[in-house]
N, C-alpha and C positions, 0 to 999 in steps of 0.2 A: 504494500500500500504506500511506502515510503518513497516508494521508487516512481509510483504515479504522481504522487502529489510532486515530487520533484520532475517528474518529465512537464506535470501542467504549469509549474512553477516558470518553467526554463520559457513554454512556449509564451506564457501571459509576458511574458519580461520580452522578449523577440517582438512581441506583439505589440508590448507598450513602447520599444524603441524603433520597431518600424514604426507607429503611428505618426511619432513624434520630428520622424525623420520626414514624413510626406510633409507633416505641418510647415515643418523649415522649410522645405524645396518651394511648398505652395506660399509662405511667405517671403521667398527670396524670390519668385517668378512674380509676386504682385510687384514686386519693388524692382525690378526690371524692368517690367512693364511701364509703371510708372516713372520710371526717368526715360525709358523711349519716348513715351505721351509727351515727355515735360521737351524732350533734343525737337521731336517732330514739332511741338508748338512755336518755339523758338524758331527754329526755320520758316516756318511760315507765315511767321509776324516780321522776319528779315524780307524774306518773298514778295509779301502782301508792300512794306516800306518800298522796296523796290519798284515795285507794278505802279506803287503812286505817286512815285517821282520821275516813269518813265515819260510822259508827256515831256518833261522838261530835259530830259536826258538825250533825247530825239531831236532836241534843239541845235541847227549848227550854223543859222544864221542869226547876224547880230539884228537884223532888222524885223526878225519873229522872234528872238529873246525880247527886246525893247517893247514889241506888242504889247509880248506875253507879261513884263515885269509890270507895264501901262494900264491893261486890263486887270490885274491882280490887284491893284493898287487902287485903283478908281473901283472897284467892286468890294473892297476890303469890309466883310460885316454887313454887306448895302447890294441893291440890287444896281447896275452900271445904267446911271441915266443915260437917255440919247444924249445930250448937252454934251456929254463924258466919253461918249464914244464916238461923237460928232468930231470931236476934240483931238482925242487919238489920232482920230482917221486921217484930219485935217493935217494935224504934224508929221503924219508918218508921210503923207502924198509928199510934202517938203524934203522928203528924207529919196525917197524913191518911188517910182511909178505910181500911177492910181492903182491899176490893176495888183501889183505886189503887195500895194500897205493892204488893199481889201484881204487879199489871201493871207496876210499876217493878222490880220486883225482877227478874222474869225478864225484862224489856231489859237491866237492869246487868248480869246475870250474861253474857248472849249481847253484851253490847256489850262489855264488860271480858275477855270471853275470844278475842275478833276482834283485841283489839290486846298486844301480846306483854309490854309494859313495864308496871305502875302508874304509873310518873313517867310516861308518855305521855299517861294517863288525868289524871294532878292537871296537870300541865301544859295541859291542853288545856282541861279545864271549871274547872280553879280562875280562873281570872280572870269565869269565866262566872260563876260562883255570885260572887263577890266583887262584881258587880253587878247581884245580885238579891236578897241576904240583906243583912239589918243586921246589926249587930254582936253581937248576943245570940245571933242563927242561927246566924252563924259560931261562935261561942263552942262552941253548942250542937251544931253539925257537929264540931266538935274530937271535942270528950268523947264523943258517938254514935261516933267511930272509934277513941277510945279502950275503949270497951266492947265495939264488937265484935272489934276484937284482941284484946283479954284473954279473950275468951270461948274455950271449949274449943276443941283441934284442934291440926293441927301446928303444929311452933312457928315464926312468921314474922320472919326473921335481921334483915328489913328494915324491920321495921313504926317504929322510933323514929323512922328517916329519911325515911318515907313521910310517917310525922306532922308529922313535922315540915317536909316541901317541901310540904303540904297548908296547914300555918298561914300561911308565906311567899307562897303562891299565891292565897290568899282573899285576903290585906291584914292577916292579925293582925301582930301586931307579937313576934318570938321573940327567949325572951332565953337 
């Protein structure tokens, strides 16, 4: 009898250390799992960042950056009055063609309304244009976004600050 109770002894104890052993595997396979979840989320919050600044990454002229940084700026928080895209249009034809500024203009406006911020937009093509514009352009990129802020429409709470992360982003020098 000695020797059953010791055989059942041996199996309950096998039995209680397999249990114990699936329990680990099954909580070291949740905790895999879970840091895959967490690598795959992070990727595709890299991905998704990506996807939302491609509008602007597509960019490789300086006169659809300018649109784009024009229409971002004059929409900032606000819907882009006609007065404000009259404005645009009107500076950009100064700049090159009729036909050109229209095709830049409605990328800025479709590319400026893809990404949620203005700072995203002058962050993102201001160093671009700061190495493609002289110093006179830039000058003249200021004052073009000074004009069409000031031009009719709602009133933009953020425009001084935009202007002014717009001069720091080209290369002007703000005093």
């Amino acid at each position: 009898m000695h020797i059953v109770v010791m055989v059942l002894g041996v199996v309950a104890g096998l039995g209680f250390w397999w249990y114990r052993m699936r329990a680990a595997g099954d909580a070291a396979s949740e905790i895999i799992d879970a840091a895959g979840r967490m690598r795959g989320s992070m990727r595709r919050k890299r991905i998704r960042s990506q996807a939302e600044l491609s509008p602007l990454t597509a960019i490789n002229d300086p006169i659809v950056a300018a649109a784009t940084l024009l229409a971002s700026i004059a929409s900032d928080d606000v819907a882009l009055s006609p007065q404000r895209e009259a404005a645009i249009r009107e500076e950009l034809s100064g700049l090159t063609e009729a036909d050109r500024a229209d095709e830049a203009l409605v990328y800025g406006q479709w590319a400026s309304g893809q990404i949620d911020e203005a700072g995203t937009v002058i962050d993102k093509l201001g160093p671009f244009l700061a190495t493609r514009l002289n110093e006179a352009e830039k000058h003249g990129l200021v004052d073009i976004a000074r004009t069409v802020v000031a031009a009719d429409g709602p009133p933009l709470l953020t425009a001084s600050h935009r202007l002014r992360r717009l001069t720091q982003k080209i290369g002007l020098e703000v005093h």
